[in-house]
Z-matrix of the N, CA and C atoms (Angstrom, degrees):
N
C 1 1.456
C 2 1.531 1 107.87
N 3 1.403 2 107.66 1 126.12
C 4 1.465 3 90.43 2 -179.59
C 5 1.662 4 112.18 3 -133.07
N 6 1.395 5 132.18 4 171.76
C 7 1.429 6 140.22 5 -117.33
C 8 1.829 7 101.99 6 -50.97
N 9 1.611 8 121.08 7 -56.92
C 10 1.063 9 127.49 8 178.52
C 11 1.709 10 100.34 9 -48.63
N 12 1.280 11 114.27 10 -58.52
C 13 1.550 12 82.73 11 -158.61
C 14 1.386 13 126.36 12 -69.56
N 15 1.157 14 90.83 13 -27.86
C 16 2.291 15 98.63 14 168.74
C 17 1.695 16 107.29 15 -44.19
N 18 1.547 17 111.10 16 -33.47
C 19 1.438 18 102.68 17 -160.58
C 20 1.482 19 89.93 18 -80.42
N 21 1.815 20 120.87 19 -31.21
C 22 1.540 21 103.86 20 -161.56
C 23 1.692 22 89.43 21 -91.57
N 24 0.835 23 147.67 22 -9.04
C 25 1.962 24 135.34 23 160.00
C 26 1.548 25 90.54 24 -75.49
N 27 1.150 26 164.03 25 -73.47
C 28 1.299 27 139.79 26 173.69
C 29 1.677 28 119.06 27 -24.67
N 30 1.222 29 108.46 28 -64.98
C 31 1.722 30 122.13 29 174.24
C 32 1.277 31 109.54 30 -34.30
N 33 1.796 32 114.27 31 -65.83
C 34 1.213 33 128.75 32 -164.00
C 35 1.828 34 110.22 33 -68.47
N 36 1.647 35 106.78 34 0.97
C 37 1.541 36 102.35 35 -179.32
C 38 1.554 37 104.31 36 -108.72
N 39 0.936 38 113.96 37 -16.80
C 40 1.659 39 140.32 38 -159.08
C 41 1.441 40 116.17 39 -86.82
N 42 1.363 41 99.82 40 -53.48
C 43 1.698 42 106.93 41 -156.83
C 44 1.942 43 92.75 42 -137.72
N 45 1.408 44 91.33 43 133.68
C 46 1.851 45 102.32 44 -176.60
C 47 1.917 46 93.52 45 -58.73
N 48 0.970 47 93.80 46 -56.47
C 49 1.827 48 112.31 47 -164.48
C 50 1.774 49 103.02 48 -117.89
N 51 1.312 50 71.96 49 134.64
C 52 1.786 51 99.08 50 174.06
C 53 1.369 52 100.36 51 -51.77
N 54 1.206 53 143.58 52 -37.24
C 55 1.130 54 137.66 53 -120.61
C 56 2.058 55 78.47 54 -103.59
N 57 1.529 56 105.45 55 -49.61
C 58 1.360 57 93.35 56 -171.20
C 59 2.063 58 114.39 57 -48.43
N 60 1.124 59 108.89 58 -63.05
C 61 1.696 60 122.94 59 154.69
C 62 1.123 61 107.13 60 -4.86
N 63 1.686 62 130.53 61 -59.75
C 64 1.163 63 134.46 62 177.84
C 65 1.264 64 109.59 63 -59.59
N 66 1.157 65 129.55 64 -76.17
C 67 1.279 66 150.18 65 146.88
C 68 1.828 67 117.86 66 16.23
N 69 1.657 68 91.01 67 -76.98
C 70 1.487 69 100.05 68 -176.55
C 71 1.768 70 97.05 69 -79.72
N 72 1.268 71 129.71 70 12.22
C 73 1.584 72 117.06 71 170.98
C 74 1.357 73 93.74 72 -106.14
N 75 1.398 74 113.94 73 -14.07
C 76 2.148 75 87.61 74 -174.57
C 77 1.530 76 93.26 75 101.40
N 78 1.345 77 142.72 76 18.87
C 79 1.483 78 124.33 77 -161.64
C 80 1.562 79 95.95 78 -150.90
N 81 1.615 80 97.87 79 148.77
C 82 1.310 81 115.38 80 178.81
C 83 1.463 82 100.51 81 -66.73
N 84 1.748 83 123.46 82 143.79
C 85 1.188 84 140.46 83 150.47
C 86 1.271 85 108.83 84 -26.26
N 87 0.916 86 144.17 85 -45.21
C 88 1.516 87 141.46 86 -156.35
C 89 1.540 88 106.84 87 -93.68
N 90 1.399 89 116.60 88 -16.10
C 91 1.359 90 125.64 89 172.97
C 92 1.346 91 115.21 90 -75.95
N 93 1.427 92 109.06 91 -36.13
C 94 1.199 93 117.80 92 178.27
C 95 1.813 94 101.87 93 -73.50
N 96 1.172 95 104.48 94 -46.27
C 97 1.514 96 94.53 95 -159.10
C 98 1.872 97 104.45 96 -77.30
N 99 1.377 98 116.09 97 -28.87
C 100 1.317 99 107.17 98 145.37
C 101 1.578 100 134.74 99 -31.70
N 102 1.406 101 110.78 100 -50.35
C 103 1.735 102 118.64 101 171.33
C 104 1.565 103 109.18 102 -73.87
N 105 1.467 104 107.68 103 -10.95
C 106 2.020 105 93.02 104 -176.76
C 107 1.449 106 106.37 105 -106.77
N 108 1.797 107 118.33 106 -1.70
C 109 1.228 108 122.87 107 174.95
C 110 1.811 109 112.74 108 -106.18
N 111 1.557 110 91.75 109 17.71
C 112 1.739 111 80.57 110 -166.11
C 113 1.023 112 175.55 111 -16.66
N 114 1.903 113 88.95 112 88.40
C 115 1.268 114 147.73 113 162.27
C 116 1.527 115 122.34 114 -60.52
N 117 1.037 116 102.89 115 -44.83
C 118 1.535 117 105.44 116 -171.23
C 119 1.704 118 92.05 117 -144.11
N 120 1.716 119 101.59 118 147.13
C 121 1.786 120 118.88 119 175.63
C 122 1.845 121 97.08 120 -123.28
N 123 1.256 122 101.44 121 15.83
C 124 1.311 123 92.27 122 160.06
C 125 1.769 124 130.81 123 -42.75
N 126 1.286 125 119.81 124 -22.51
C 127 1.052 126 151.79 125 -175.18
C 128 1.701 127 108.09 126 -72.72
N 129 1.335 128 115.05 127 -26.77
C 130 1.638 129 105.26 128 161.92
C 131 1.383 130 136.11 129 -57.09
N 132 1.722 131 99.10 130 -40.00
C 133 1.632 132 107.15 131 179.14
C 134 1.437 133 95.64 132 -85.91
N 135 1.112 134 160.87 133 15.78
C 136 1.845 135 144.55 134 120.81
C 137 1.444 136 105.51 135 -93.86
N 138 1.207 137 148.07 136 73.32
C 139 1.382 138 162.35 137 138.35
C 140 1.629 139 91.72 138 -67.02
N 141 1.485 140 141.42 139 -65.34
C 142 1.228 141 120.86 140 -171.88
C 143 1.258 142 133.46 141 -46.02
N 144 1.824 143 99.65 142 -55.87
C 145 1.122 144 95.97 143 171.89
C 146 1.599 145 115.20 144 -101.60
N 147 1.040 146 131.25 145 46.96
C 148 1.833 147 132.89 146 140.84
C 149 1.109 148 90.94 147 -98.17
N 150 1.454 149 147.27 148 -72.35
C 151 1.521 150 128.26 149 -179.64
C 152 1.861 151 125.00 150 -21.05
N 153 1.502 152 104.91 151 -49.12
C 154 1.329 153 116.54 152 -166.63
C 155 1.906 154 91.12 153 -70.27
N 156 1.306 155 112.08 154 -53.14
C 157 1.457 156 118.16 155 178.53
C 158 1.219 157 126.15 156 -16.15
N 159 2.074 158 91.64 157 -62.04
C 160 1.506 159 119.45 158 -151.75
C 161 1.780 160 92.73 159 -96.38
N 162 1.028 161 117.35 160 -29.80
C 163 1.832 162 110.07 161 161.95
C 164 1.685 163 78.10 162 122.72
N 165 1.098 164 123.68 163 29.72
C 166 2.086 165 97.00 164 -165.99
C 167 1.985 166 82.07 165 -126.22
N 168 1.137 167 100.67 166 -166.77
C 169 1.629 168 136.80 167 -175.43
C 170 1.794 169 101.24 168 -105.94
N 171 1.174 170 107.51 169 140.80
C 172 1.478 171 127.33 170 166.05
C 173 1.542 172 100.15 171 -58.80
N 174 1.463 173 129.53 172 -45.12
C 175 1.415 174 141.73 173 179.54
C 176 1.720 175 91.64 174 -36.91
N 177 1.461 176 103.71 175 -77.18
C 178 1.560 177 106.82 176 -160.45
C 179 1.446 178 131.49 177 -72.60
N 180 1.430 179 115.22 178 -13.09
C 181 0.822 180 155.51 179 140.82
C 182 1.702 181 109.60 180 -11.56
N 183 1.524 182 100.25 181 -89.07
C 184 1.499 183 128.91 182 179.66
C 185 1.700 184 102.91 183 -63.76
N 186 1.262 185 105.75 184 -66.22
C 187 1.836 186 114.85 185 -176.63
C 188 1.394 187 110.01 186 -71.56
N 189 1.287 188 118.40 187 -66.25
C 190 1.594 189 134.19 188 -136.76
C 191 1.378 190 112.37 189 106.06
N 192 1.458 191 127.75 190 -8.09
C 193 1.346 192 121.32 191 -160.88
C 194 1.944 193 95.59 192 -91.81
N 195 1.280 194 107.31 193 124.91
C 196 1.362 195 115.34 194 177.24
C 197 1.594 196 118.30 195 -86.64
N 198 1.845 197 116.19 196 76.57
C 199 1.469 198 109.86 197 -163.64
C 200 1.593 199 79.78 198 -122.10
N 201 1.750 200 87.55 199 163.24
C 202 1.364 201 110.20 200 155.29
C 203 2.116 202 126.15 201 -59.14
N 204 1.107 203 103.75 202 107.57
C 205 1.804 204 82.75 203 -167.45
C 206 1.587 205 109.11 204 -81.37
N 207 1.215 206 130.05 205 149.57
C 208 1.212 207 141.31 206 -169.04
C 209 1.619 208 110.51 207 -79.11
N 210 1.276 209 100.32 208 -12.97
C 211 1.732 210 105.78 209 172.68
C 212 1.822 211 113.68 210 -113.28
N 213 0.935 212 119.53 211 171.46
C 214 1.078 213 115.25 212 172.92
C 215 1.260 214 117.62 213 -84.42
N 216 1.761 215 125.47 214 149.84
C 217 0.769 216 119.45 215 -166.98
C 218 1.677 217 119.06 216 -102.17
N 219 1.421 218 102.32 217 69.68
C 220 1.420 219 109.96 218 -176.03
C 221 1.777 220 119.67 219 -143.00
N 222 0.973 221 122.20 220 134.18
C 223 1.591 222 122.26 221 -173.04
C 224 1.478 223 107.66 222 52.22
N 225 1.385 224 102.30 223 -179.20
C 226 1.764 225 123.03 224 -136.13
C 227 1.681 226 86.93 225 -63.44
N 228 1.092 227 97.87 226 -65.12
C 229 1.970 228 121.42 227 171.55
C 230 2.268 229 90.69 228 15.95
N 231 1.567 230 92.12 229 -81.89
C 232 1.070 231 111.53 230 -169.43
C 233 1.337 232 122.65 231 -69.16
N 234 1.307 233 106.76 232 -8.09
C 235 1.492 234 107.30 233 177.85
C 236 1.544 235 95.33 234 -90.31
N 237 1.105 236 132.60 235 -59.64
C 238 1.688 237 145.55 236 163.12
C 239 2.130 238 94.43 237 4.25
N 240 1.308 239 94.64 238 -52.43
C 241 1.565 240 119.14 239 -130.46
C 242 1.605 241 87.37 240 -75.82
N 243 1.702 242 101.25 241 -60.16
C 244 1.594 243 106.62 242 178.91
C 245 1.585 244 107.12 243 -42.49
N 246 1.325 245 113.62 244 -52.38
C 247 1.811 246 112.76 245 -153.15
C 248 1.685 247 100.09 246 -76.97
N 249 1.633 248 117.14 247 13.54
C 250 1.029 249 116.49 248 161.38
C 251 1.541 250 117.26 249 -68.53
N 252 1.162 251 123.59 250 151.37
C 253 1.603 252 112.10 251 165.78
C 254 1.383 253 112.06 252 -95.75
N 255 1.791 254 114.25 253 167.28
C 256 1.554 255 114.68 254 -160.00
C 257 1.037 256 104.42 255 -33.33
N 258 1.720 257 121.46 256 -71.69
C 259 1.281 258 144.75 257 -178.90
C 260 1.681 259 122.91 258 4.00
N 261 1.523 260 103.84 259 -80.88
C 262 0.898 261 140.59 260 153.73
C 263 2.055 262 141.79 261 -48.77
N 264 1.463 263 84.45 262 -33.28
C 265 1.587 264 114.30 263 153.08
C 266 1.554 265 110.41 264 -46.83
N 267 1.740 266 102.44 265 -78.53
C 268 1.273 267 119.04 266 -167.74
C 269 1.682 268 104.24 267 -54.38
N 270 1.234 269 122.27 268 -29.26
C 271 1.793 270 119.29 269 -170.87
C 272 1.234 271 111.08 270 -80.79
N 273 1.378 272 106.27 271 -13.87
C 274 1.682 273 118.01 272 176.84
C 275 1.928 274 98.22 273 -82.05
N 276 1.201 275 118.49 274 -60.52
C 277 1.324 276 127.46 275 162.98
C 278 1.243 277 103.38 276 -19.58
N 279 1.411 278 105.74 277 -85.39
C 280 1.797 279 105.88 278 -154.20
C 281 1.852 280 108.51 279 -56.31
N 282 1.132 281 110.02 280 -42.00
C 283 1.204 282 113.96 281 -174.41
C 284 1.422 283 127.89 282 -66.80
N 285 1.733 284 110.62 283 -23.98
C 286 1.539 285 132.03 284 147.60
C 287 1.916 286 105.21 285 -60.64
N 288 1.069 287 121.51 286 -51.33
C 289 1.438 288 108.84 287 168.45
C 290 1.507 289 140.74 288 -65.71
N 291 1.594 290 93.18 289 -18.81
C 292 1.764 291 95.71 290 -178.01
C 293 1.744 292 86.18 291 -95.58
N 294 1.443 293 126.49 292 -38.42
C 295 1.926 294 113.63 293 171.32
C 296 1.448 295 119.20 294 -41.70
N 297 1.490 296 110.24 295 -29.14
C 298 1.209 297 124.20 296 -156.97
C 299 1.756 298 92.19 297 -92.53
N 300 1.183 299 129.55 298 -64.85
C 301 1.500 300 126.50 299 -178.56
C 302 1.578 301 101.70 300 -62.28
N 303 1.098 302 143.08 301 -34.92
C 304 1.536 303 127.60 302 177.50
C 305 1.286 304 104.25 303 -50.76
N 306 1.809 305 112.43 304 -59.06
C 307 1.171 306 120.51 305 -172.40
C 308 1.497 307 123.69 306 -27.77
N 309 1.480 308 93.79 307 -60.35
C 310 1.872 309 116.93 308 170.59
C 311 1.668 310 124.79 309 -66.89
N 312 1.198 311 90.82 310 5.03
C 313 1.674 312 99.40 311 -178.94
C 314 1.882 313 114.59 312 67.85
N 315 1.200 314 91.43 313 10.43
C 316 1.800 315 93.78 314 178.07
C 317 1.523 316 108.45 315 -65.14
């Protein structure tokens, strides 16, 4: 299953009509129905807020994997962060934790 369709099995539990979906994102119907005919992935750079919409995580969203994300889940910032791989994830981590203990004088 991949990113669009998680959002439209989220959608399809959520909202009677597409049209509301559109609606509560700020976006013309046709935008939406562009992302459920995939036509358009315009739909990556608002992953936060269709996540926040649909009640889920940017994490599961992208994967399926249902985690806590270490960033917040708001603007591009965090979307950047997901399309990181583990690898690369974790170096963002540690380096948010050693910013974070300097910060505090630890």
């Amino acid at each position: 299953m991949d990113t669009s369709e998680r959002i439209f099995l989220l959608v399809n539990q959520k909202f009677t009509e597409q049209r509301e979906f559109a609606a509560a994102l700020g976006v013309l119907p046709s935008v939406v129905s562009a992302w459920r005919t995939k036509k358009s992935e315009s739909y990556m750079k608002r992953l936060p807020q269709i996540a926040e919409v649909l009640g889920t995580s940017v994490e599961y969203l992208l994967n399926g994997e249902e985690k806590p994300a270490p960033i917040a889940e708001s603007g591009l910032d965090a979307t950047k962060y997901h399309m990181l791989n583990e690898e690369n994830r974790a170096l963002v981590d540690q380096m948010i934790e050693k910013l974070l203990k300097s910060q505090s004088g630890e």
